[in-house]
N, C-alpha and C positions, 0 to 999 in steps of 0.2 A: 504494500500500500504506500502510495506516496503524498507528500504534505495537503497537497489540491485535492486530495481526498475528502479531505472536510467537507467541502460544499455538497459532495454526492451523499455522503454520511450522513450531512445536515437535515438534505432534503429527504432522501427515504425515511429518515425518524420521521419527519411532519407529513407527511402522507401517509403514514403506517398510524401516528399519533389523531389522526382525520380520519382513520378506516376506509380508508379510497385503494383501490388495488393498485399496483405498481408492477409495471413489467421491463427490467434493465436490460436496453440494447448497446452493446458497448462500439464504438464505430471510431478507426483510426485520425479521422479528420473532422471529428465534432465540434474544437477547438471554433473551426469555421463554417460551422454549422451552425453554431449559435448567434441570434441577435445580437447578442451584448459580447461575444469573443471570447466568453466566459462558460464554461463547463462545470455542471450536470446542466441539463436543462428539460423543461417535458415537454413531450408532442401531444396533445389534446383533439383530437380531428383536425382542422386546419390552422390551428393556433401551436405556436412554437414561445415556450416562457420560458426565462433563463434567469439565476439568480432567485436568492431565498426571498428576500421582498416582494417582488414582484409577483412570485408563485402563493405567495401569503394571501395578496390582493386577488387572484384571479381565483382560488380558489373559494376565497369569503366568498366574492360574489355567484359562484356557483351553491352557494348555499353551508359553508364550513369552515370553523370559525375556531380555533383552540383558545382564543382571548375574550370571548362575547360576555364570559362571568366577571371579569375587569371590572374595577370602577375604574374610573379615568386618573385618580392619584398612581393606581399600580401598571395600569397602561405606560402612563408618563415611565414610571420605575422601570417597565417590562424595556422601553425603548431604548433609554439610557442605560441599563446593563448588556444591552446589544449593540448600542456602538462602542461600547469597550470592548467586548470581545472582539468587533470587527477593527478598530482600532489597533489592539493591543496583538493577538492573540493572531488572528489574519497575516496582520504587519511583519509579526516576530518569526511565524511560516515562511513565509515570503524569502526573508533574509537570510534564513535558516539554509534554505533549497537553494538562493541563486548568489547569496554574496557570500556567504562563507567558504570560503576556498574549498578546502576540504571536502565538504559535499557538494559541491559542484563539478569537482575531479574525479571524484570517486563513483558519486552514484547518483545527480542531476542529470547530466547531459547524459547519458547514456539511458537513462530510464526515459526521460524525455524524447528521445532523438528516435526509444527502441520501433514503433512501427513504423519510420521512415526508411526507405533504401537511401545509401551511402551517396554525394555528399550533404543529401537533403536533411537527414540527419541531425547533421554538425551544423548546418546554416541556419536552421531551425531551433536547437538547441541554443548556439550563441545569438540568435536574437530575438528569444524571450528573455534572457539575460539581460542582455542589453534595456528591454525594455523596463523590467524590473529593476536595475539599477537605476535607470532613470526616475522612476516613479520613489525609489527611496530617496535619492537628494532633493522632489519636490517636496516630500512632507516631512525634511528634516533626521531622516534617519541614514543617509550617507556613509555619517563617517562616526554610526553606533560602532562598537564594539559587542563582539558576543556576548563577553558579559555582561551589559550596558543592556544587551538585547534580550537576556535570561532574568536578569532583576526586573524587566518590563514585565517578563512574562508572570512569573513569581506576585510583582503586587496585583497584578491579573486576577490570578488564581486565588489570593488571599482573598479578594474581593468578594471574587464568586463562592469562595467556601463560608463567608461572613454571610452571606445574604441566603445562601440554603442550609446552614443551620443544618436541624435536626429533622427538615422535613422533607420528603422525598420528593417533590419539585420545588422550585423556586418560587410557585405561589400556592404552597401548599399539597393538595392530595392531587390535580391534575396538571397535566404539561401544558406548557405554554411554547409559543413559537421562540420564546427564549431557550427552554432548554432542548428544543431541536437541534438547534444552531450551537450552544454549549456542547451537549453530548457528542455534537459532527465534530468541532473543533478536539477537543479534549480526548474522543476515542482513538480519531488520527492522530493527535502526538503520541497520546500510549502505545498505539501500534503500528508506529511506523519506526523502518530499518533505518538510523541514520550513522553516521560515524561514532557519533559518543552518544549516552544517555543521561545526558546535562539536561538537554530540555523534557524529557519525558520525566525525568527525579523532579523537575521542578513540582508537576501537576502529584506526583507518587507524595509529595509531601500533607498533601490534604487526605487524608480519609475519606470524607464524606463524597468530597470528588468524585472520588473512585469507587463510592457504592452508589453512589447519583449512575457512573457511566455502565457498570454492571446492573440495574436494576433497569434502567430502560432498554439495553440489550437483551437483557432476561424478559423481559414481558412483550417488547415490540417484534422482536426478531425471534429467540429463539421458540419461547412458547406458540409463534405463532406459526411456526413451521419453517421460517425462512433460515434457520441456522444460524450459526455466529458469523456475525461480520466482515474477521477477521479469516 
């Protein structure tokens, strides 16, 4: 499983968390298949949505809704603990997979390049790169340091182990589009191969974390027949 895993992870929780069937077609060139350039995304009869927002919106309006018991105070909260995670936790992926040396030599570009023939590849590889590097020096994270990039992740996590406490979602007894998007993120760092396991010890250090991400796989995935994730 690799970092951009999250978004697939994210979204099958919220469609499994909706009870809507889901059938995953894997395709080498979705990347540009997608409206937004951005992968997981669903095909609905003539309709193509890309991105966890987005699919949030079109499927309320199809009548489904994992926030409609909100008041509008924990709405606000639900929104604001989701642009941390996309902030924080998104961010910290990103750098992890394309600016860290190490895994970018080791096991990015090659995992990335792997459904391409030879040198489509490598041209492809180095300019997702490229374009990730780019997009860190516009919001400041340039010239982070890993651990710079690991203590982001770390107050991340604290945060999110503060605010889920001792109850099995974040707004109590059912899921919200927040801990779709949580569980995507937080399963792929647990279970993704990277050079070191700095960043996965980060998320190891909460508990509750880690019964939060086992206790949605256990009831969404494997109870339901679809098997573990991983």
């Amino acid at each position: 499983m690799s970092l951009v895993a999250e978004a697939f992870v994210s979204q099958i929780a919220f469609l499994q968390m909706c009870n809507l069937p889901v059938k995953v077609v894997c395709r080498a060139n979705a990347e540009y298949m997608s409206p937004s350039g951005k992968v997981p995304f669903i095909h609905v009869g003539n309709q193509v949505v890309s991105e966890l927002g987005p699919i949030v919106q079109f499927v309320k309006a199809k009548g489904h809704s994992l926030s409609d018991g909100l008041d509008e105070v924990q709405r606000a909260e639900m929104k604001a603990y989701m642009e941390l995670v996309n902030n924080m936790l998104l961010t910290a992926e990103l750098y992890l997979q394309w600016c860290d040396e190490a895994t970018v030599g080791e096991i990015t570009h090659a995992r990335y390049g792997s459904p391409y023939p030879w040198p489509l590849n490598h041209i492809l590889a180095y300019q997702k790169q490229w374009e990730v590097k780019r997009k860190m020096k516009a919001i400041g994270w340039g010239n982070k340091t890993l651990d710079q990039v690991l203590e982001d992740v770390d107050q991340c996590c604290q945060a999110l182990s503060q605010r889920l406490g001792t109850q099995p979602y974040f707004f109590n007894k059912q899921p919200t589009e927040l801990d779709a998007l949580v569980f995507g993120h937080l399963y792929t760092i647990l279970t993704t191969q990277l050079t070191s396991d700095e960043l996965s010890e980060k998320v190891k250090n909460y508990s509750n974390l880690l019964a939060f991400c086992r206790r949605i796989e256990q009831h969404y995935f494997e109870d339901r027949g679809k098997g573990r994730l991983s």
